[in-house]
NUGUTOR-707478 format. One record per residue (C-alpha): residue number from 1; residue in one letter; x, y, z. Coordinates in nm, 2 decimals, padded with zeros to 4 digits. Layout:
N
@num=NUM residu=A u=X v=Y w=Z
...
END
This chain:
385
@num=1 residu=X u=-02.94 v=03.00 w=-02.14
@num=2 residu=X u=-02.60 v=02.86 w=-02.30
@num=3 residu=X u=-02.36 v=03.05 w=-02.52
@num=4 residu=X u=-02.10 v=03.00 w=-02.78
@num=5 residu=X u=-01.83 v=03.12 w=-02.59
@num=6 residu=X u=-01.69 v=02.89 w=-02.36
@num=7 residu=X u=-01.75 v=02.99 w=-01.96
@num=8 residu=X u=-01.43 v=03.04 w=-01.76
@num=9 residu=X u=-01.31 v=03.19 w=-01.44
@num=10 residu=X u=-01.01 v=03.40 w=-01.47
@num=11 residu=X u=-00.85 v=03.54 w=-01.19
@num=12 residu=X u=-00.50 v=03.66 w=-01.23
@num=13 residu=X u=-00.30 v=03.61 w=-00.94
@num=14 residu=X u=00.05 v=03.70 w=-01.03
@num=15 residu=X u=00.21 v=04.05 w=-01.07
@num=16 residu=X u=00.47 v=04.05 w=-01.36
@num=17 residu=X u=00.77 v=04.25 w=-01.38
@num=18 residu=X u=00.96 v=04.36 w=-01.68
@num=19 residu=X u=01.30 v=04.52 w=-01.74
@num=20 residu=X u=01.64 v=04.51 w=-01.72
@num=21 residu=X u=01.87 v=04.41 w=-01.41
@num=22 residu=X u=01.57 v=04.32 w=-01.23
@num=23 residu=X u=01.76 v=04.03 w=-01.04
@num=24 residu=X u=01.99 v=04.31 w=-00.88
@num=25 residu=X u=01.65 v=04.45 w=-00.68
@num=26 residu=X u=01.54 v=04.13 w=-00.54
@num=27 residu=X u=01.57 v=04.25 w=-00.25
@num=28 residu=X u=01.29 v=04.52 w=-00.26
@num=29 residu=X u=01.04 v=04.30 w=-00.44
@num=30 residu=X u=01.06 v=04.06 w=-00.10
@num=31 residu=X u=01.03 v=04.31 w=00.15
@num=32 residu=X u=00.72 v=04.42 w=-00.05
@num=33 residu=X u=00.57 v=04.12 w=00.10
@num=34 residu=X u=00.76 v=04.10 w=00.41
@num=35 residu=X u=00.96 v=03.79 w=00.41
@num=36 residu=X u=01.26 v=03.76 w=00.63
@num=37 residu=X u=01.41 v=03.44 w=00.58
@num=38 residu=X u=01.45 v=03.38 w=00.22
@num=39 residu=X u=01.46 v=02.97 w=00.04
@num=40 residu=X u=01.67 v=03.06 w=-00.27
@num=41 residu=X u=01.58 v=02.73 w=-00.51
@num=42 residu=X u=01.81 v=02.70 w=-00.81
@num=43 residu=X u=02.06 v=02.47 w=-00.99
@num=44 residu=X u=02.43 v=02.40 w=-01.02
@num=45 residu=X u=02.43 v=02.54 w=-01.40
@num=46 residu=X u=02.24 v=02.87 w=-01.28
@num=47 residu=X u=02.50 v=02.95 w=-01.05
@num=48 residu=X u=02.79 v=02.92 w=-01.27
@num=49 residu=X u=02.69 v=03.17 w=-01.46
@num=50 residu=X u=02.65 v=03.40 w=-01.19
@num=51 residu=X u=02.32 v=03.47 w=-01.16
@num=52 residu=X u=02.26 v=03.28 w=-00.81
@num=53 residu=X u=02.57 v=03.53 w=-00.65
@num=54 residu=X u=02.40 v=03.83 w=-00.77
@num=55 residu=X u=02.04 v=03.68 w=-00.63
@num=56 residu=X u=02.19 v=03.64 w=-00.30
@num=57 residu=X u=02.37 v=03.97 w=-00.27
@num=58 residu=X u=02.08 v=04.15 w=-00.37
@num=59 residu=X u=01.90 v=03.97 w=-00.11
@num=60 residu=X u=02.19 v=04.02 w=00.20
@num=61 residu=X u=02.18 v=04.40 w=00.07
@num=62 residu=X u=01.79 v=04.42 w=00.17
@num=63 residu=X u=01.93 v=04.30 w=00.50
@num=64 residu=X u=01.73 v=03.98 w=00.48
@num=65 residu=X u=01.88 v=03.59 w=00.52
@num=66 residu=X u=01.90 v=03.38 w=00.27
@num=67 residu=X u=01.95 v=03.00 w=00.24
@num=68 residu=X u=02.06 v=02.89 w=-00.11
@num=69 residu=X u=01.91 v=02.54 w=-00.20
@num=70 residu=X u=02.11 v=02.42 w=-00.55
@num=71 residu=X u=02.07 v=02.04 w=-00.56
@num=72 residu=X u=01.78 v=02.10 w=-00.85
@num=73 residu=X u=01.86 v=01.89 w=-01.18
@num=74 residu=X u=01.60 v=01.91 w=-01.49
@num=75 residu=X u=01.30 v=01.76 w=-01.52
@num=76 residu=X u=01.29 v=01.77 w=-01.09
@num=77 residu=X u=01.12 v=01.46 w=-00.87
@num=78 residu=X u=00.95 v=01.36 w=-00.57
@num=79 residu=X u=01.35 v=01.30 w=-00.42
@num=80 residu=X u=01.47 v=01.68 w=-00.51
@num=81 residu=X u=01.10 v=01.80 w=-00.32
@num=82 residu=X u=01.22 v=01.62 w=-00.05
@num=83 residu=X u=01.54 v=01.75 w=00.00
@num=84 residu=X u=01.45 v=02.07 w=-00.10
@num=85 residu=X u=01.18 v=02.04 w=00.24
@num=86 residu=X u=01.42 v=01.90 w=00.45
@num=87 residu=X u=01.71 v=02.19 w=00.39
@num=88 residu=X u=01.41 v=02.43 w=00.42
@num=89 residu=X u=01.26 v=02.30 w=00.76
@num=90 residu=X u=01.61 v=02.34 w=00.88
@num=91 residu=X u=01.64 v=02.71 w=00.85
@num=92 residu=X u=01.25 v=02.84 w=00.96
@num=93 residu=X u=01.22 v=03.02 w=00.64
@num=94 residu=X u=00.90 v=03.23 w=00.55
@num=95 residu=X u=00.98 v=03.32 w=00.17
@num=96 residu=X u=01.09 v=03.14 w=-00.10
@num=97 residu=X u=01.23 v=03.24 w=-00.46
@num=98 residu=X u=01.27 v=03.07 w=-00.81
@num=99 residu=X u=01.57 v=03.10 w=-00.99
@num=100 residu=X u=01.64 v=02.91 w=-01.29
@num=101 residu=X u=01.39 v=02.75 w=-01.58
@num=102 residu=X u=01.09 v=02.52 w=-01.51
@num=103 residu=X u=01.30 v=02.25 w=-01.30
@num=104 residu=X u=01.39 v=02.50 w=-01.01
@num=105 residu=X u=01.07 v=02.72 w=-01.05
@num=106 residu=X u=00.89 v=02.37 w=-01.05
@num=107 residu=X u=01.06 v=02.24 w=-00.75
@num=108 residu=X u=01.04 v=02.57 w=-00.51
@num=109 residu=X u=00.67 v=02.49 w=-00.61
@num=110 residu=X u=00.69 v=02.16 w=-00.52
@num=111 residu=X u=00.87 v=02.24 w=-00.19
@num=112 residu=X u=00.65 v=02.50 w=-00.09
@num=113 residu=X u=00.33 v=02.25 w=-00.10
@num=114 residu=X u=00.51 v=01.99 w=00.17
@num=115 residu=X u=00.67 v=02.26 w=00.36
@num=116 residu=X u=00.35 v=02.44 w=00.40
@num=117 residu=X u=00.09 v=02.15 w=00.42
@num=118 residu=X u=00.29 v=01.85 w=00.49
@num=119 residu=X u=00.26 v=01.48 w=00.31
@num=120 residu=X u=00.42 v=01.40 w=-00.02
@num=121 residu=X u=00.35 v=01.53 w=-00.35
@num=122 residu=X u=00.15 v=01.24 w=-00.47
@num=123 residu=X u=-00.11 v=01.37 w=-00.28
@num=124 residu=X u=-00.15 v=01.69 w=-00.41
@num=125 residu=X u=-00.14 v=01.57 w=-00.80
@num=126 residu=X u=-00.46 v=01.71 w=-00.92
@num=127 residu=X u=-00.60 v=02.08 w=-00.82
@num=128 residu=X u=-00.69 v=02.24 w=-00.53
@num=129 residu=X u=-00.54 v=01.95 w=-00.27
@num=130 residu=X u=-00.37 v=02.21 w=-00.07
@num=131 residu=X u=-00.60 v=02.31 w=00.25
@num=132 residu=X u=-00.36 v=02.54 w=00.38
@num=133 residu=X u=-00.19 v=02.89 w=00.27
@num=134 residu=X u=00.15 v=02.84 w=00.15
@num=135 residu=X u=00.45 v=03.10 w=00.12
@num=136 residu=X u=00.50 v=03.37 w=-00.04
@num=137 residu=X u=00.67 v=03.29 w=-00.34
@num=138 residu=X u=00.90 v=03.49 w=-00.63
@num=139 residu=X u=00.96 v=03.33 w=-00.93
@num=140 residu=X u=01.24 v=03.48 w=-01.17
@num=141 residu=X u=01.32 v=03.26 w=-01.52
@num=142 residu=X u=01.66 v=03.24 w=-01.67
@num=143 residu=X u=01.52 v=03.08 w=-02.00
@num=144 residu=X u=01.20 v=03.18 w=-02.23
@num=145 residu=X u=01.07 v=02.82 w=-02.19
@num=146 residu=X u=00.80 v=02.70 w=-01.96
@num=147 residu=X u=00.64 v=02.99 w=-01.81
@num=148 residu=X u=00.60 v=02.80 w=-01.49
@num=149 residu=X u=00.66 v=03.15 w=-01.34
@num=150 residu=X u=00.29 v=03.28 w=-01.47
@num=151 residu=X u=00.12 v=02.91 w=-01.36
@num=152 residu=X u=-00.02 v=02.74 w=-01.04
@num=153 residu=X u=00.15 v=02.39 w=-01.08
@num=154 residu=X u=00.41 v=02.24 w=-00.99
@num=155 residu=X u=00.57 v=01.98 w=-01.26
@num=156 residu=X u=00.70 v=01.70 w=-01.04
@num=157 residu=X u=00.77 v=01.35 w=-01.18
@num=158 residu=X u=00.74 v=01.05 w=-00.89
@num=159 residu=X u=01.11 v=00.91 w=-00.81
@num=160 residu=X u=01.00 v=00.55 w=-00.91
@num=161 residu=X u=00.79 v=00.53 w=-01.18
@num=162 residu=X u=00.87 v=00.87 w=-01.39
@num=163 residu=X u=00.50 v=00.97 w=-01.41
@num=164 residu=X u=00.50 v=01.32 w=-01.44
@num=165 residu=X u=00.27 v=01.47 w=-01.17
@num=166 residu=X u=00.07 v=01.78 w=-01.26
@num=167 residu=X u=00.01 v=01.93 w=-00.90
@num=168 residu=X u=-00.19 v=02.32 w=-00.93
@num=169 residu=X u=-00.33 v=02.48 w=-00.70
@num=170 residu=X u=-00.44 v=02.89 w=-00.69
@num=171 residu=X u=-00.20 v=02.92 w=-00.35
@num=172 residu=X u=00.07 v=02.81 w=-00.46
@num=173 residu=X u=00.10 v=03.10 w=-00.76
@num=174 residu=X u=00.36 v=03.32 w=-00.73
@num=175 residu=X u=00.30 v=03.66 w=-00.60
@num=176 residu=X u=00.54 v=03.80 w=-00.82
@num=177 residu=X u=00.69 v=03.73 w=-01.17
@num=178 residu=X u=01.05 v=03.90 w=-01.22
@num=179 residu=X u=01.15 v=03.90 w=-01.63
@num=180 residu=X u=01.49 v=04.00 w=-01.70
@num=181 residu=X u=01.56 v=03.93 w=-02.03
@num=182 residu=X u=01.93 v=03.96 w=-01.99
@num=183 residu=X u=01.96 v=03.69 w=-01.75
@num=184 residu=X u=01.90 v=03.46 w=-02.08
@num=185 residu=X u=02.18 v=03.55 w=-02.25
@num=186 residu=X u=02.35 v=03.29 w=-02.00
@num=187 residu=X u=02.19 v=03.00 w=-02.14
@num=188 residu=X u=02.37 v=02.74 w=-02.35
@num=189 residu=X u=02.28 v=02.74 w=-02.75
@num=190 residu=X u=02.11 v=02.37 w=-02.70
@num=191 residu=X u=01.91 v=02.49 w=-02.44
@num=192 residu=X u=01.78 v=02.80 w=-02.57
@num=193 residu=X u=01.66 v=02.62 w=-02.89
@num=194 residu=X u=01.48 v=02.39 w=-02.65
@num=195 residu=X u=01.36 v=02.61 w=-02.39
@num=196 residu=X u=01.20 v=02.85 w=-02.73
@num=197 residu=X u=01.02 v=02.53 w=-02.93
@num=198 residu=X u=00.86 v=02.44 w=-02.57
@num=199 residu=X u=00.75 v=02.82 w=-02.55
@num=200 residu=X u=00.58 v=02.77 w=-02.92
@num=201 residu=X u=00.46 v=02.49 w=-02.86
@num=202 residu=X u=00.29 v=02.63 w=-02.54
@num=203 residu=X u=00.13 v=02.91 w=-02.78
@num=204 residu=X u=00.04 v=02.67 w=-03.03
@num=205 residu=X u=-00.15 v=02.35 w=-02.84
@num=206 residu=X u=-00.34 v=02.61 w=-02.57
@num=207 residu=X u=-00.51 v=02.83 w=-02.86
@num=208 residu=X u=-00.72 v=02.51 w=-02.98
@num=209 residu=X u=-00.77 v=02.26 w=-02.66
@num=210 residu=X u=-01.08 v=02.20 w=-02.52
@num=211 residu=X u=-01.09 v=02.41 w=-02.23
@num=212 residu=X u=-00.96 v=02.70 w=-02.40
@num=213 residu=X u=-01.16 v=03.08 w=-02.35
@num=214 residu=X u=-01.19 v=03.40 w=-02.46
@num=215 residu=X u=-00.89 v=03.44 w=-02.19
@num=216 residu=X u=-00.68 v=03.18 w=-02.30
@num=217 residu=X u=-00.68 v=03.25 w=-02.63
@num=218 residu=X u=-00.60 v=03.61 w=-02.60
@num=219 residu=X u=-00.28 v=03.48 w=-02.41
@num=220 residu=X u=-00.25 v=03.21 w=-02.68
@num=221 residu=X u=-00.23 v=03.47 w=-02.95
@num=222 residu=X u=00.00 v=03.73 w=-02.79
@num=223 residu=X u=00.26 v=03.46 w=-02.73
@num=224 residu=X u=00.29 v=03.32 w=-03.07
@num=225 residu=X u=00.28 v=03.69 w=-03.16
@num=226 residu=X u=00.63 v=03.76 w=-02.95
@num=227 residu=X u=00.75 v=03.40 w=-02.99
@num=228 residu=X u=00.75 v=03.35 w=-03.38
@num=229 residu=X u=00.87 v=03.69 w=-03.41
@num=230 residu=X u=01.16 v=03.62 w=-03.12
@num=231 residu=X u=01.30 v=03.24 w=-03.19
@num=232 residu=X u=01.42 v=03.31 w=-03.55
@num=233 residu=X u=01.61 v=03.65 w=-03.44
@num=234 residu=X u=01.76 v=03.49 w=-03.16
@num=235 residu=X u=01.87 v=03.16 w=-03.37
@num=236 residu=X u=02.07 v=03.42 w=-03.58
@num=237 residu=X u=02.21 v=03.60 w=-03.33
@num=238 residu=X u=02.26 v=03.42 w=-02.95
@num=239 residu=X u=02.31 v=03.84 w=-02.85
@num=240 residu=X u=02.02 v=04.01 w=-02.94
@num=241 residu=X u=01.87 v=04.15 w=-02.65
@num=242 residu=X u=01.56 v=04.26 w=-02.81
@num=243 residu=X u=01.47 v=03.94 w=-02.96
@num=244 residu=X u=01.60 v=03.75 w=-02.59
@num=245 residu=X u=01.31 v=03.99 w=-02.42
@num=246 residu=X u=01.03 v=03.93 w=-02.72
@num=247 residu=X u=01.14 v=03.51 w=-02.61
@num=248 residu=X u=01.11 v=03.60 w=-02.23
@num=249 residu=X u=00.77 v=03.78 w=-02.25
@num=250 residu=X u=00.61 v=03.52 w=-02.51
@num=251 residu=X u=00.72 v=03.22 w=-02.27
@num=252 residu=X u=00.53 v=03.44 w=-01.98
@num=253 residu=X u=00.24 v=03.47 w=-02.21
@num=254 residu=X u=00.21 v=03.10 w=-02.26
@num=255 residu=X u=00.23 v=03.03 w=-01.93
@num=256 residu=X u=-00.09 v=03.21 w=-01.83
@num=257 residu=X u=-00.24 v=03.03 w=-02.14
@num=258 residu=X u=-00.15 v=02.71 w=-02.00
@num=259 residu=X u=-00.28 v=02.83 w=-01.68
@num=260 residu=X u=-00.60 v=02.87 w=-01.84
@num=261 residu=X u=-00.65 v=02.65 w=-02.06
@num=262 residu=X u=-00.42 v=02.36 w=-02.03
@num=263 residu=X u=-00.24 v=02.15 w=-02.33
@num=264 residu=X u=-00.31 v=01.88 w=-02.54
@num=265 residu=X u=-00.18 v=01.53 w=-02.72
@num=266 residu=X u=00.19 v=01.70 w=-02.83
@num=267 residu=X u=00.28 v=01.73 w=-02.47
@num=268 residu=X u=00.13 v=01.38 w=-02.33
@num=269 residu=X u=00.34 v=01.21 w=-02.62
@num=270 residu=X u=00.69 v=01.41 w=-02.52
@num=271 residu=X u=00.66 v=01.32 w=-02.13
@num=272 residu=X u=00.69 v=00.93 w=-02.17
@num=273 residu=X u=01.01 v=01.00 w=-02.44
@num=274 residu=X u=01.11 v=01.21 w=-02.18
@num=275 residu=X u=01.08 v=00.95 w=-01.91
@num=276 residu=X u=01.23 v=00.60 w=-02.14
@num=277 residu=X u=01.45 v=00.82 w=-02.37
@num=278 residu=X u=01.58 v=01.08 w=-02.19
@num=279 residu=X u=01.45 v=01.34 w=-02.51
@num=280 residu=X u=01.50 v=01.70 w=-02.36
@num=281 residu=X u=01.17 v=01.78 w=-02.30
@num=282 residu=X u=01.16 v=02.10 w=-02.55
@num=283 residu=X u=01.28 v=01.89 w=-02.81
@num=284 residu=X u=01.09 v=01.60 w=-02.74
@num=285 residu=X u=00.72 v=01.77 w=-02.79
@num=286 residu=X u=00.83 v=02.01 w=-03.09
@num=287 residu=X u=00.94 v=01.69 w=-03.26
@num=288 residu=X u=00.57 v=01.53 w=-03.19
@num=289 residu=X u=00.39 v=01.86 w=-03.23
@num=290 residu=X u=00.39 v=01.89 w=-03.65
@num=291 residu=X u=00.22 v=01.52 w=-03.62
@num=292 residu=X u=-00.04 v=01.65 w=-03.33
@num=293 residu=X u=-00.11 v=01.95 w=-03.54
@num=294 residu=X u=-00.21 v=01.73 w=-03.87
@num=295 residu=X u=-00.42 v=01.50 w=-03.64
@num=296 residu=X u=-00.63 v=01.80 w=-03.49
@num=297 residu=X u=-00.65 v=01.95 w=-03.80
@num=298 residu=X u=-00.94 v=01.82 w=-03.88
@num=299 residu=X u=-01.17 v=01.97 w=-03.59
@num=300 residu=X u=-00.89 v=02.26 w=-03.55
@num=301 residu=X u=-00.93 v=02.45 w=-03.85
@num=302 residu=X u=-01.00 v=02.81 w=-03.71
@num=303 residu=X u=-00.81 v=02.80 w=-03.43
@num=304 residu=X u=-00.48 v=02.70 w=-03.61
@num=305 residu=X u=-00.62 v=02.97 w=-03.88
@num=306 residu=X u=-00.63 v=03.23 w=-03.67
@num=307 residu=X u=-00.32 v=03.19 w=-03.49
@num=308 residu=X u=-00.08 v=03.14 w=-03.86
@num=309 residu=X u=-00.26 v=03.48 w=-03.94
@num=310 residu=X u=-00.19 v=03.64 w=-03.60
@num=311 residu=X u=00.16 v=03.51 w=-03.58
@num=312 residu=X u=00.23 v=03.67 w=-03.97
@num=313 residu=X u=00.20 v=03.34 w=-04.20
@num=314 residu=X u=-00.10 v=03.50 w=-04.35
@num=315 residu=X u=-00.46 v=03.43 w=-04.45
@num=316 residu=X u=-00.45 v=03.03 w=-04.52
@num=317 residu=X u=-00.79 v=02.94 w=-04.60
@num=318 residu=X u=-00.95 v=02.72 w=-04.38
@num=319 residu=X u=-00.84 v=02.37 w=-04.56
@num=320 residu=X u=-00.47 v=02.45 w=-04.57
@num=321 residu=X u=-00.47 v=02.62 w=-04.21
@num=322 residu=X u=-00.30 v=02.31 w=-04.05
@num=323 residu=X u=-00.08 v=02.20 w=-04.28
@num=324 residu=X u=00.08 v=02.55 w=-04.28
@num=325 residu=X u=00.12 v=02.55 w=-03.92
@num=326 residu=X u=00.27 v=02.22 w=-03.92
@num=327 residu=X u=00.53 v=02.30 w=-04.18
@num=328 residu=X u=00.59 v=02.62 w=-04.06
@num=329 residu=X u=00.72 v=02.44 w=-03.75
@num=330 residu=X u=00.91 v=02.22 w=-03.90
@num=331 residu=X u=01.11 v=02.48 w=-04.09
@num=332 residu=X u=01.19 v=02.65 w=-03.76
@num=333 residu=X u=01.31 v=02.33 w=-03.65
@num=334 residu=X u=01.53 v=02.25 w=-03.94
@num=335 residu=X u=01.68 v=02.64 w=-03.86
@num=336 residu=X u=01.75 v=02.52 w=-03.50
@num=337 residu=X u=01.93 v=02.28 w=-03.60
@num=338 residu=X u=01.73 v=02.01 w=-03.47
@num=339 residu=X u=01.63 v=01.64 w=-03.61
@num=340 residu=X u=01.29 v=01.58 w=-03.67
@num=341 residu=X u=01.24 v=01.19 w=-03.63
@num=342 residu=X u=01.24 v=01.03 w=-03.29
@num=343 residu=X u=01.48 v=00.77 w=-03.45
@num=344 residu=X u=01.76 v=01.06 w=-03.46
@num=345 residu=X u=01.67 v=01.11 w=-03.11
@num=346 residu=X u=01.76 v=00.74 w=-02.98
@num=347 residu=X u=01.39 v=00.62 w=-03.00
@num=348 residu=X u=01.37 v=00.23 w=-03.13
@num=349 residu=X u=01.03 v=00.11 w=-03.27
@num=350 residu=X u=01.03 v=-00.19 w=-03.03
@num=351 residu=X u=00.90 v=00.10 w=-02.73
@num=352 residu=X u=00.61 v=00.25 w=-02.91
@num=353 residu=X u=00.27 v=00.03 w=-02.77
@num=354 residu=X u=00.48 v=00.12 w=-02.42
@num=355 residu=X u=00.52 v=00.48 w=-02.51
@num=356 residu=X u=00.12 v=00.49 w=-02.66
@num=357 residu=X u=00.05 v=00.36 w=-02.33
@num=358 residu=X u=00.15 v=00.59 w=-02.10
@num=359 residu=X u=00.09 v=00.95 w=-02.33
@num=360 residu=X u=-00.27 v=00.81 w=-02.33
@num=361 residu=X u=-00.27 v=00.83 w=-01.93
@num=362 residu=X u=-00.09 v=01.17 w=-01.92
@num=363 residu=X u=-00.33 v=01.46 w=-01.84
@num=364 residu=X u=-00.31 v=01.67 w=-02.11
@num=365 residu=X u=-00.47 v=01.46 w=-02.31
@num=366 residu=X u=-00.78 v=01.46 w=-02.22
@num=367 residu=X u=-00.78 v=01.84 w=-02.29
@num=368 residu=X u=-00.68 v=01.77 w=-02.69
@num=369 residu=X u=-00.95 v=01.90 w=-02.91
@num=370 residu=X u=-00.98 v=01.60 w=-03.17
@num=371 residu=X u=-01.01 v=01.26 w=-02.87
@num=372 residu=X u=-00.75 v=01.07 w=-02.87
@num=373 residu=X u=-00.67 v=00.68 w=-02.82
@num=374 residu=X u=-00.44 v=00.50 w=-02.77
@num=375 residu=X u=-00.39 v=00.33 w=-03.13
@num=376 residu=X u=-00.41 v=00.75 w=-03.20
@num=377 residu=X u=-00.08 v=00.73 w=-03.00
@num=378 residu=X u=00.10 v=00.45 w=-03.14
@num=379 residu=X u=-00.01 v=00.62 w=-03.53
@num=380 residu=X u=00.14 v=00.99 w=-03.36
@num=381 residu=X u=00.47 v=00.80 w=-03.31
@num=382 residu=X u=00.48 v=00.55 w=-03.60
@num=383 residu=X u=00.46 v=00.86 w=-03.79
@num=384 residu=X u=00.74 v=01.03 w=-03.61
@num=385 residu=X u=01.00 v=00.83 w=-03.64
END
């Protein structure tokens, strides 16, 4: 018998926190699930703000040791895994936390695979490579971005050619999720605007891809729900706590989208800008997404319906539904602040077959709704810049 509704297999796997000051009782959360030896994986920028300090008292005040790994930088590769692997063989550790956006959460990830089951990332780009348990892992987010805290993969672009390895796998979830929306009030303006378009753009490409579920979508929804609500406060006032937590808790909510549903053609143009151009990543796929949106449009209509009506834009009629969405996301860029042509970004014409290229051999495309080629890609960009 078949059905209308798409089959999945949902299994939630990590236990979210939320509230205030939750960094301060790290401590407790790891002795929940008795580590001893604690990998703390963060970045330089994270720990001038404090937030690393307060991580590893909380952790010393448990009465546990903890060995603080900062030599993450954004968008992490196969060199910072390595290093991270090496520093953590060192010290016998048996727990290992997150601390930071995507780039540290990513690379604890990353570490976690090779510490646990050896080899090099490369061989565990796919799903389900790892044949061994890994660590128990806590993951706490300092920006309302990529969610990485609520997904299975591990982000991890190869040291040589760029390519941005997508690496999942059920054991290397974290056990727990830790949301303190007060640790975002640390980030720079530049990157909360960047962190908060990758968020929508999460909420936006997993409600219609072609693995999406019942699941997914419910996820899909609720995020756009805290997300559209959240970015505008927050671009009007840097301070407000309550729109910093609605950000936090939307990100989350995309990530378990992602998680079960994947992403589509936005996010396999933005990682080869990311790659040749150096386009924050954030930036890079809310600059593509308005074009992606128009493309899907055509085999998208009640998905992108749905989600302008759940998110407050109103009933759109089915014709109109993508062209709503995609100006509505251009107007929150032009609030941010940020430039809508790749050419304002530093991308030259001459790059675009090379760019079409390699987004039509990044993963997430396949899972687009409307198929995608690569002449699609080179159109996608033409029309961007």
């Amino acid at each position: 018998m078949s059905f209308s509704v798409t089959a999945f297999d949902f299994n939630p796997i990590t236990r979210v926190v939320f509230d205030e000051g939750l960094l301060g009782r790290l401590g407790e959360f790891v002795l929940e699930y008795a580590g001893g030896r604690v990998l703390l994986v963060s970045d330089p920028g994270v720990a001038a703000a404090g937030h690393v300090a307060v991580a590893e008292q909380a952790l010393q005040d448990s009465g546990l040791d903890v060995f603080t790994f900062l030599d993450v930088e954004e968008n992490p590769t196969t060199t910072h895994v390595a290093a991270g692997t090496a520093f953590a063989r060192g010290n016998d550790i048996d727990f290992i936390v997150g601390l930071g956006g995507g780039s540290s959460m990513d690379c604890a990830k990353g570490i976690n695979f090779i510490y646990t089951n050896g080899g090099a990332m490369e061989d565990y780009w796919g799903v389900g490579k790892a044949k061994r348990d890994m660590l128990p892992m806590i993951a706490i987010p300092t920006t309302a971005g990529t969610g990485s805290e609520c997904q299975s993969f591990a982000l991890i672009a190869n040291k040589d050619t760029h390519q941005k390895m997508a690496c999942g796998d059920k054991k290397s979830a974290c056990r727990v999720a830790l949301l303190d929306p007060g640790l975002t009030l640390s980030q720079p303006a530049g990157v909360t605007i960047a962190t908060g378009l990758d968020a929508i753009s999460h909420a936006v490409e997993t409600c219609a891809t072609t693995s999406r579920n019942a699941e997914s979508t419910m996820f899909s929804h609720e995020a756009g729900r805290h997300l559209f609500r959240g970015f505008p406060a927050v671009l009007r006032d840097r301070g407000d706590l309550e729109a910093r937590a609605e950000m936090q808790i939307g990100a989350s909510l995309a990530g378990a989208a992602i998680e079960n549903s994947m992403l589509g053609a936005a996010h396999a143009c933005a990682n080869p800008l990311t790659a040749r151009f150096g386009v924050v990543h954030g930036i890079a796929v809310a600059t593509m997404l308005p074009h992606v949106v128009r493309f899907n449009a055509a085999v998208s209509v009640s998905e992108y319906e749905q989600l302008c009506e759940v998110v407050g834009w109103g009933k759109t009629g089915a014709e109109s539904a993508g062209e709503v969405l995609a100006a509505g996301l251009e107007q929150l860029m032009t609030e941010a602040g940020v430039a809508r042509s790749l050419k304002d970004h530093g991308v030259t014409s001459d790059a675009i077959d090379t760019l079409a290229e390699e987004a039509a051999a990044q993963w997430t495309a396949g899972f687009n709704p409307r198929p995608v080629t690569t002449d699609d890609f080179r159109e996608l960009y033409q029309g961007a810049m």
